[in-house]
C-alpha positions in Angstrom: 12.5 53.7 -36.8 16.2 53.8 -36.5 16.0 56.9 -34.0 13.5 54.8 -31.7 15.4 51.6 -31.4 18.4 53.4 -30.6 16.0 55.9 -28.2 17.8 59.1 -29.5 15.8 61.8 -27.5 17.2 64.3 -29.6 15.0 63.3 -32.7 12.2 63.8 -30.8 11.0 67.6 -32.1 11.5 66.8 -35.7 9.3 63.0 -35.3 6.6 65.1 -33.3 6.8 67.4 -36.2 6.6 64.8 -38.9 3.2 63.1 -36.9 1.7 66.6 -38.4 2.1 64.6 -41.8 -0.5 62.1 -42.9 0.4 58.7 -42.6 -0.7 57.7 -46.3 2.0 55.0 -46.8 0.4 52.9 -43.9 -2.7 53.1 -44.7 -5.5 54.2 -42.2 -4.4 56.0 -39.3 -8.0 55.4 -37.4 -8.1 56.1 -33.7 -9.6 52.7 -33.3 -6.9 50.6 -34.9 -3.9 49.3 -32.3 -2.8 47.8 -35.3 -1.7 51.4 -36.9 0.7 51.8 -34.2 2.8 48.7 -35.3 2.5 50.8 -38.9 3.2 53.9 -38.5 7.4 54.2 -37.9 7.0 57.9 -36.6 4.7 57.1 -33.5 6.6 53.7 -32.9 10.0 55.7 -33.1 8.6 58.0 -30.7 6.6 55.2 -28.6 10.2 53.4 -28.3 11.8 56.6 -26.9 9.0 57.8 -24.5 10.7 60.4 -22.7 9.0 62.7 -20.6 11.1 65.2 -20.8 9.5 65.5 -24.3 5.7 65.5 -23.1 5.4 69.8 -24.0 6.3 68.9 -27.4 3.1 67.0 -27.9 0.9 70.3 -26.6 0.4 71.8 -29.8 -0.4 68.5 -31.4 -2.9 67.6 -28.3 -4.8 71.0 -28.5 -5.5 71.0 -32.8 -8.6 71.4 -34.0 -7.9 68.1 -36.5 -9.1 65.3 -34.4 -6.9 62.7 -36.7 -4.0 64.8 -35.5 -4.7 64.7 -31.9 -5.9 60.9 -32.2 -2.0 60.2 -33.2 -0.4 62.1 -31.2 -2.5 60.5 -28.0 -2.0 57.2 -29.4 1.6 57.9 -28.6 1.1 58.5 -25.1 -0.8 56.1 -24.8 2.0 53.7 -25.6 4.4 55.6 -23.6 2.3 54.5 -20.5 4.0 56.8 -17.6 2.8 58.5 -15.0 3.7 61.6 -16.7 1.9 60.5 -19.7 -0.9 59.7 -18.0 -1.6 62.9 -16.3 -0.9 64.7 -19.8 -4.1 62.0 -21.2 -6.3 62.5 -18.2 -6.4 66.2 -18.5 -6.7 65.8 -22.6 -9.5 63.3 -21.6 -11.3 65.9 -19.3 -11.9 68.5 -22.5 -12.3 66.3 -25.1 -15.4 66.9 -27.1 -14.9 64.2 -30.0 -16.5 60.7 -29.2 -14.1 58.1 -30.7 -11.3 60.0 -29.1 -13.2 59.5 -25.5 -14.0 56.2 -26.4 -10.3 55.2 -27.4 -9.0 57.0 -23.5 -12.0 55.5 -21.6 -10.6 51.9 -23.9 -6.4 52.8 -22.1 -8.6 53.2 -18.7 -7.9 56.9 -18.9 -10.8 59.0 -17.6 -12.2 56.4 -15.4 -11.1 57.7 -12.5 -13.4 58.0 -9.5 -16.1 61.1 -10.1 -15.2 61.1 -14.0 
């Protein structure tokens, strides 16, 4: 939480690391929930930082098969709300096959685009 306030960039790789681990302290972690956000210090640390010098980071974490993986990591870029960040979720949109995850973009107004 620390590393966010004081946006420390360079704690970036090990909090997207750490978003690998579940989130059992803070209970659910569901795709639906804003709430978990405001729970979970490692995607608020990294929602406070939003750099998008550290968008590649999240690639790995965007392209695993464990939908509650990818789910967090989007929710983070979802909060960083940049133009970067936005073309990162509109491409993740564009080959995402699990519902709830679509549902959660289409919810941010990612993939409504005009001929989506």
């Amino acid at each position: 939480y620390v590393a966010g306030e004081l946006r420390l960039v360079s704690t970036v790789p090990p909090l997207v690391e750490l978003l690998k681990q579940p989130n059992e302290r803070f209970g659910s972690t569901s795709i639906t929930s804003e709430a978990v956000m405001r729970n979970d210090p490692v995607g608020h640390a990294l929602c406070v930082i939003h750099d998008d010098a550290t968008l590649a980071l999240f690639d790995p974490l965007l392209h695993s098969s464990d939908a509650h993986l990818r789910g967090r990591a989007l929710r983070v870029l979802v909060c960083y709300s940049t133009a970067a960040s936005r073309q990162v979720l509109e491409e993740v949109f564009r080959h995402e096959q699990n519902e709830g995850i679509r549902k959660y973009l289409l919810a941010h107004n990612i993939g409504t685009a005009p001929g989506r």
